[in-house]
BADRENSE-732726 format. One record per residue (C-alpha): residue number from 1; chain; z, x negated, y negated. Coordinates in steps of 0.5 Angstrom, whole numbers. Each point is the difference from the previous one (the first is absolute). Last residue first. Layout:
N
+------+-------+-------+-------+-------+
: seba : kolti :     Z :     X :     Y :
+------+-------+-------+-------+-------+
:  NUM :     A :     Z :     X :     Y :
...
+------+-------+-------+-------+-------+
END
This chain:
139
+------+-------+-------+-------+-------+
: seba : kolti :     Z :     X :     Y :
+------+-------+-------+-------+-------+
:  139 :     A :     5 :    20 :   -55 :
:  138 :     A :     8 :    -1 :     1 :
:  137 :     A :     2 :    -3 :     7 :
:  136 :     A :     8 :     0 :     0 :
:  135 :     A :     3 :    -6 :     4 :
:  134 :     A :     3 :    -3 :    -7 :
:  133 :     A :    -7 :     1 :    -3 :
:  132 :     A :    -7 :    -1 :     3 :
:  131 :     A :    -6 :     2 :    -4 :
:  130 :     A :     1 :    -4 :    -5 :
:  129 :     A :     0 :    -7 :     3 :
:  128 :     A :    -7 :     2 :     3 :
:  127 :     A :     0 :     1 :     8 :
:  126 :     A :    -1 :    -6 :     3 :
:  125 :     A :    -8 :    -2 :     4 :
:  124 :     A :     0 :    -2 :     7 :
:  123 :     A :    -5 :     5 :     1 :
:  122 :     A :     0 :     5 :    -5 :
:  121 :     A :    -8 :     1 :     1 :
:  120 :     A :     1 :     2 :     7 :
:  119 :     A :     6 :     3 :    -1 :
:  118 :     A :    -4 :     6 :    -4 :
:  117 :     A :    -6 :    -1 :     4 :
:  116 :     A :     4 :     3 :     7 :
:  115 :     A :     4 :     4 :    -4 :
:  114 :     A :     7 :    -1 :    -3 :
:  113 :     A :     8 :     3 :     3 :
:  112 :     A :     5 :    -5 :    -3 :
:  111 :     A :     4 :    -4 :     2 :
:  110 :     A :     5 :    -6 :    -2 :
:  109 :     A :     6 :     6 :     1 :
:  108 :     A :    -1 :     0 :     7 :
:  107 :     A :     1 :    -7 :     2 :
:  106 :     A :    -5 :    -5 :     1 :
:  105 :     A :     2 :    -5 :    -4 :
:  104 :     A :    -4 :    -4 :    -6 :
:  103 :     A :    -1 :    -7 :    -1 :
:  102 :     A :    -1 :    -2 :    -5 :
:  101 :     A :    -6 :    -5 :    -5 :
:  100 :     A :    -6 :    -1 :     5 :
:   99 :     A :     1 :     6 :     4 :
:   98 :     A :     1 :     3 :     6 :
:   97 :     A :     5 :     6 :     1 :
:   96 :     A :    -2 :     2 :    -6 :
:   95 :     A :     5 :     4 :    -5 :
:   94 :     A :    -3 :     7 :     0 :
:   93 :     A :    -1 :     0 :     8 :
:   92 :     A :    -6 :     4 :     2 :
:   91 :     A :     0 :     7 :     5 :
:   90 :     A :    -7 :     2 :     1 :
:   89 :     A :    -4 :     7 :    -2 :
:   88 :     A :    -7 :     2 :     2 :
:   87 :     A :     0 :     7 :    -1 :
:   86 :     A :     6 :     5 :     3 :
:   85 :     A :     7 :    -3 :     1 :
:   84 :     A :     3 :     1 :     6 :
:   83 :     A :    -1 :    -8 :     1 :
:   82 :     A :     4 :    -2 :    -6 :
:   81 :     A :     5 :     5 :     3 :
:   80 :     A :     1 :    -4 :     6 :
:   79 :     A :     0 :    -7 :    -4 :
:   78 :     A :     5 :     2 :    -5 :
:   77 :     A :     5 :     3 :     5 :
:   76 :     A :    -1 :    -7 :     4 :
:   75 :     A :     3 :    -3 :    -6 :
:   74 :     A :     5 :     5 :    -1 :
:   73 :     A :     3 :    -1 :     7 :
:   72 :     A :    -1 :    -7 :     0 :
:   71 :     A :     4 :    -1 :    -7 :
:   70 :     A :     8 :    -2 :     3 :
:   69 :     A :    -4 :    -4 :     6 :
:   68 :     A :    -3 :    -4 :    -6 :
:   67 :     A :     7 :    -3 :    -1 :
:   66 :     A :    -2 :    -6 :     1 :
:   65 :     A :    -6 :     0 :    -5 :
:   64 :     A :    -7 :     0 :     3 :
:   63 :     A :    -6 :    -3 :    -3 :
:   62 :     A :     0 :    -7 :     3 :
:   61 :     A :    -8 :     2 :     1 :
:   60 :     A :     1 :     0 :     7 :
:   59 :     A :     4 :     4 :    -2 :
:   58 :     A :    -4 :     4 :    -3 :
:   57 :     A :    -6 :     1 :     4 :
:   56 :     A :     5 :     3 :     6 :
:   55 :     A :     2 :     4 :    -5 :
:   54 :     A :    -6 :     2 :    -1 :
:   53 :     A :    -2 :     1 :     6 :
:   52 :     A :     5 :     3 :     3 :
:   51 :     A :     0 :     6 :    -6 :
:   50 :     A :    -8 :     1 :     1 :
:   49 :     A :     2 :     2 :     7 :
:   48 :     A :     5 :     4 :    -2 :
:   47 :     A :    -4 :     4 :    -5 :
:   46 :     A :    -2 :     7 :     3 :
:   45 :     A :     5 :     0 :     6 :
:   44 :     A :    -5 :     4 :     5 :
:   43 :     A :    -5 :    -5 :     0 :
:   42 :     A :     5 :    -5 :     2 :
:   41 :     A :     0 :     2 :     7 :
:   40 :     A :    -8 :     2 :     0 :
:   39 :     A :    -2 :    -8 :    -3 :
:   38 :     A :     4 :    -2 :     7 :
:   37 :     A :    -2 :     4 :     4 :
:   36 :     A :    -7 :    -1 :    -2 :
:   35 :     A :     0 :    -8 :     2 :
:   34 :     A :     4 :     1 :     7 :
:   33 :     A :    -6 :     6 :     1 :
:   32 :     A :    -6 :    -5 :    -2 :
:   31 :     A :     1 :    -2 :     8 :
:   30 :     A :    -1 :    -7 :     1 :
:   29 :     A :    -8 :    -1 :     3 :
:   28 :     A :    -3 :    -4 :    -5 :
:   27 :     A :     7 :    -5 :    -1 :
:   26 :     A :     0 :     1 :     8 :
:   25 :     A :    -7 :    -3 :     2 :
:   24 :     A :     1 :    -6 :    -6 :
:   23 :     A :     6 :    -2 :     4 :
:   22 :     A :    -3 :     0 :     6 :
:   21 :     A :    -7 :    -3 :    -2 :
:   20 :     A :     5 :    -6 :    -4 :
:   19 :     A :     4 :    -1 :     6 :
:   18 :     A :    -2 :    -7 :     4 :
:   17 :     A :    -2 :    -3 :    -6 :
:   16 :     A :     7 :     3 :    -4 :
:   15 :     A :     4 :    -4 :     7 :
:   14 :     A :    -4 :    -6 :    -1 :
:   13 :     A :     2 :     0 :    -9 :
:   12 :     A :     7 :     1 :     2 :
:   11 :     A :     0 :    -5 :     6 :
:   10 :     A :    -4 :    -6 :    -4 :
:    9 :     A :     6 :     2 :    -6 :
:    8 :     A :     6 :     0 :     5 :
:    7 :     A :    -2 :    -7 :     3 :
:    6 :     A :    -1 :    -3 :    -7 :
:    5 :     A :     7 :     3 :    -1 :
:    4 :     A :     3 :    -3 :     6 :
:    3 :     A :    -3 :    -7 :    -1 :
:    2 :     A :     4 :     0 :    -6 :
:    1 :     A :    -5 :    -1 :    -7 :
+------+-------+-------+-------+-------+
END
């Protein structure tokens, strides 16, 4: 290791010594306002923030096509009505976006509208070979 570098370490471990109480203080003391203004913003556009995350998540993921762009709109449409829906309703990928067998996309026409148990007991399971025909979902 430089001498410089263990120099920078000895220093940056002093310099939180010295400001640990200062630190804790201003993390007690920070306006909650700066937290809520945040949450309030995105309250008044159901399913934005739902529709960051996940497409945050799913390129992550490496679940993003390069022509998303062209989708985006539709796919934050989706997560926006998803949340105007009364009861306890969630946005799930058909086809997952993880799984041990394919890897889907997160694009609009791989969701579906199912509840909090429902996509829970799904998981990462696929939809039966039957259920999905050319596109067409038949029950």
């Amino acid at each position: 290791m430089r001498k410089d570098n263990r120099d920078r370490k000895e220093y940056d471990k002093e310099y939180y010594q010295r400001n640990k109480e200062k630190k804790k203080a201003y993390q007690r003391n920070r306006p909650t306002e700066v937290k809520y203004a945040i949450e309030k913003k995105h309250l008044k556009k159901p399913g934005v923030m739902a529709y960051k995350k996940a497409t945050k998540r799913a390129n992550d993921k490496k679940a993003l096509p390069p022509w998303f762009i062209l989708d985006q709109k539709e796919v934050a449409s989706i997560y926006a009505e998803c949340k105007k829906l009364e009861g306890d309703m969630t946005v799930d990928h058909i086809i997952p976006i993880k799984s041990p067998i394919v890897c889907g996309l997160h694009v609009s026409w791989n969701m579906q509208f199912l509840t909090r148990s429902a996509n829970s007991k799904k998981g990462n399971s696929l939809p039966p070979p039957h259920q999905y025909i050319g596109g067409e979902r038949y029950e």
